[in-house]
Structure formats: structure tokens, C-alpha cells
N, C-alpha and C positions, 0 to 999 in steps of 0.2 A: 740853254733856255733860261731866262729869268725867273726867278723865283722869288714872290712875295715872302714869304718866309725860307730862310736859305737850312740847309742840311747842316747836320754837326756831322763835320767828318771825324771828329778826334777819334773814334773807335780804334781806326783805322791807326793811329800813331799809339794808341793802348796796346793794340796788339801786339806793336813790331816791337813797346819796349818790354814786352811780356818774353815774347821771343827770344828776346834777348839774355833775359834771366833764363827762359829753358837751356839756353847753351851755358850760361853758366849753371844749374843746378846737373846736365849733361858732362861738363868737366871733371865737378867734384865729382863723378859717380867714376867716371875713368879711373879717376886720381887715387880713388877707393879701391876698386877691382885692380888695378895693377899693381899695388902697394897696400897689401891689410895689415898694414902696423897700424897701431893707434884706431883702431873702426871706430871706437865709441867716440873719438875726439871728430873724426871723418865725418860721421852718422850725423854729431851734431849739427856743421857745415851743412849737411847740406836740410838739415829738417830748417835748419833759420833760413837756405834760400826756398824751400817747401810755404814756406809762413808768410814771405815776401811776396810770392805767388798768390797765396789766397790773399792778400790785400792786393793787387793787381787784379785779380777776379774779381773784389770788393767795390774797387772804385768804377771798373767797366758797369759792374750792375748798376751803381750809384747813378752813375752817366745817365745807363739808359730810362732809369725810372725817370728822371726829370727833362730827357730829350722829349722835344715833340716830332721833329721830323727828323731820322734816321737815313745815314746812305744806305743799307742796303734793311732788309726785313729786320724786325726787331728778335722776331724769332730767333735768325741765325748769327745775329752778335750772341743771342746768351747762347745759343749752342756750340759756338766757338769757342766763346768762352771756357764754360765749363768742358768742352774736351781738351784745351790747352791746359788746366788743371788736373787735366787727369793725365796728363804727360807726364807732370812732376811728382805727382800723387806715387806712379809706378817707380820712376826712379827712386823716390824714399824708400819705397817697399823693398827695392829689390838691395838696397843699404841694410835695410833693418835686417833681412833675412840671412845677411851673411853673419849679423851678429847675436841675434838671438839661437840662429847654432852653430854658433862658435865657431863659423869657418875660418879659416887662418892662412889656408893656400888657394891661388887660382884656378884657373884651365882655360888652354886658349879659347876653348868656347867661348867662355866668360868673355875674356879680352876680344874675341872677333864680335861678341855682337853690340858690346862697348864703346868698338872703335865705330861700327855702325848707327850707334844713339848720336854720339861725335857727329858723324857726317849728317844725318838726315838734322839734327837742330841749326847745322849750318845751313842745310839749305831752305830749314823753316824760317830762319829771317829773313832769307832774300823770298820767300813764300809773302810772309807779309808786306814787307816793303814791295812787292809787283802788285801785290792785292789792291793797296792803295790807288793805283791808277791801272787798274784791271781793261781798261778800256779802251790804252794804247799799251798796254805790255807786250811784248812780245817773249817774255821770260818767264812768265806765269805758269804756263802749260805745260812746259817743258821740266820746271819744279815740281808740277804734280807729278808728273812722270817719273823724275828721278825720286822723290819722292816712295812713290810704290816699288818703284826695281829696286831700293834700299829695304824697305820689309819684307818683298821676296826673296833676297837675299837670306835677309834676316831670317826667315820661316824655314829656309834650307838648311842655315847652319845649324838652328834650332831641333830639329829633325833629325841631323845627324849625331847633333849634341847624345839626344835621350837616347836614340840606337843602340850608341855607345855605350852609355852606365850600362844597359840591358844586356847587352853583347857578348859582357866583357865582365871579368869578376871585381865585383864592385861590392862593398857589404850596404846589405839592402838602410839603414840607416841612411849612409852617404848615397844611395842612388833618392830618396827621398829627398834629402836636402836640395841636392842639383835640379832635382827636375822643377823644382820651385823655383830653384833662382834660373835656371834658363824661362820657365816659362815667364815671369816677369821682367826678364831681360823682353823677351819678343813679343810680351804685351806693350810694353813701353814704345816699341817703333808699329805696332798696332794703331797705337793713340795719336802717333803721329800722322800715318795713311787715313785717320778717322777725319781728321782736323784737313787733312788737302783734299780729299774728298768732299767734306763741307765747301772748301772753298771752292772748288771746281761746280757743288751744283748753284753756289751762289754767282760763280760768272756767268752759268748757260743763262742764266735768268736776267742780267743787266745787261750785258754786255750784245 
């Protein structure tokens, strides 16, 4: 349909280069968890791609104050927005918490729901890049999907993670520590399911 005034789609290419930085802020975090030598230098890494994040959230908002006509609700650019910041927000956290107590060894917990953040950031870019043309995708849906079976996953391993500390003789300090850094491991693919959610109720609506 013609349109006297045409849409900014850029959001739409804001996202997917956003995305692109959660897989790399999703790397360092691996890189971290599987290798805690050096954390403070790790930590850094990844707080400077945490900072590049909030300018990417920055210029989305920028965008949108001076857009007049938006592809999809204005509402839900910033609400994508800001839960895609809150993606990386958690992987900072879940960096910080290894070194503010001074953890120095893993657990495969750790590394399984690691390799999990790994997987769902990869499919969150192909999430944005289908979003972009939502209206003949056929790979969209099936993203949301993988999507959520990657956080249920996630919420399992997570489950059985804390079990564990509890189960098992564990000194209540260190069951303290872990059950922080799992729980912000499995907020982090939380944030993710939050974000394909958004987008799934943003297709029922154009599409």
C-alpha cells in the first residue's frame, strides 16, 4: 500500500546489530565461566561490551523520539529495547558475582547453562533478522519456539543445579554463592524468552 509518509524501518536493523553484540557480550561470559583466570581483566571485557549496549539502547530511544511513523507500536521498540538490555545487564551481573566472591572454580552447571546463553543469543539473531520481514518468514515462529525449549531447559538444569548444593555437603557460604550465580545464569535466558515473547505478541498483531 502506498504511503504518503513511508515508515523508518531502521529499528528493525538496530535490533539485529544489538543482537549481535549480545552474542558477543554471551561469549565473553563463556570465556569467563570456563576459564576464571584473570576475572577482573574478563569482567572488564565484558562491562565495556555491557556500555556499548546501553549506547545501542541509546540511539534506538534517540531514533524513536524523532520517528513519526514507526513499523510496528512505539510502545514495543522501547520495550524490546530495554529487555534486550536487560539481557546483557544479567550477563554483567552474573561476571561480577564470580568475582566479588572470589570464585576461582567452575561447575558444570555453570558451563551447561553457559553453553545455553551461547545457543539461545545465536538464535536471537536469526530472531531479529526474521522479525525484520515478519510477514513472509517462515523461521520466526519456530525461533520463538527454540527459543523457550532453550529456557526450559535452562530452568531444569537450574533446579537441579540448587538440589544439588542442598543435597549434598556443601558449606552454607559456598551454597550461597552458587545459588546467585545459577540464579542469574537462568535469569539471563529468562530475558531472553522475555524478548521472543515480545516479539511473538508483536507478529500476532501485524502480521
Amino acid at each position: 500500500m502506498f504511503r504518503l509518509i513511508p515508515r523508518e524501518d531502521k529499528f528493525y536493523d538496530l535490533f539485529i546489530a544489538f543482537s549481535r553484540n549480545i552474542l558477543d557480550a554471551a561469549n565473553m561470559l563463556r570465556n569467563f565461566v570456563y576459564d576464571l583466570s584473570d576475572p577482573e581483566e574478563k569482567l572488564k571485557e565484558i562491562k565495556y561490551m555491557e556500555t556499548e549496549c546501553d549506547k545501542k539502547l541509546h540511539v534506538i530511544f534517540k531514533e524513536l523520539n524523532k520517528t513519526f511513523i514507526t513499523p510496528i507500536d512505539r510502545e514495543d521498540i522501547y520495550m524490546i529495547g530495554k529487555q534486550m538490555d536487560e539481557i546483557v545487564d544479567f550477563i554483567e551481573a552474573t561476571a561480577c558475582r564470580f568475582v566479588i566472591f572470589h570464585v576461582n572454580t567452575s561447575t558444570q552447571e555453570a558451563r551447561l547453562l553457559t553453553d545455553l546463553i551461547i545457543e539461545s543469543a545465536r538464535q536471537f539473531i536469526v530472531l531479529m533478522e526474521e522479525f525484520k520481514s515478519m510477514n513472509k518468514s517462515e523461521k520466526l515462529i519456530p525461533t520463538i519456539v527454540e527459543i523457550n525449549r532453550l529456557e526450559e531447559v535452562g530452568d531444569d538444569i537450574y533446579r537441579k543445579a540448587v538440589k544439588r548444593l542442598f543435597n549434598e555437603t556443601v558449606p552454607v557460604l559456598d551454597v550461597i554463592k552458587w545459588r546467585e550465580i545459577y540464579e542469574h545464569l537462568e535469569n539471563t535466558l529468562d530475558a531472553m524468552e522475555d524478548v521472543a515473547n515480545t516479539v511473538e505478541g508483536v507478529v500476532m498483531k501485524h502480521v
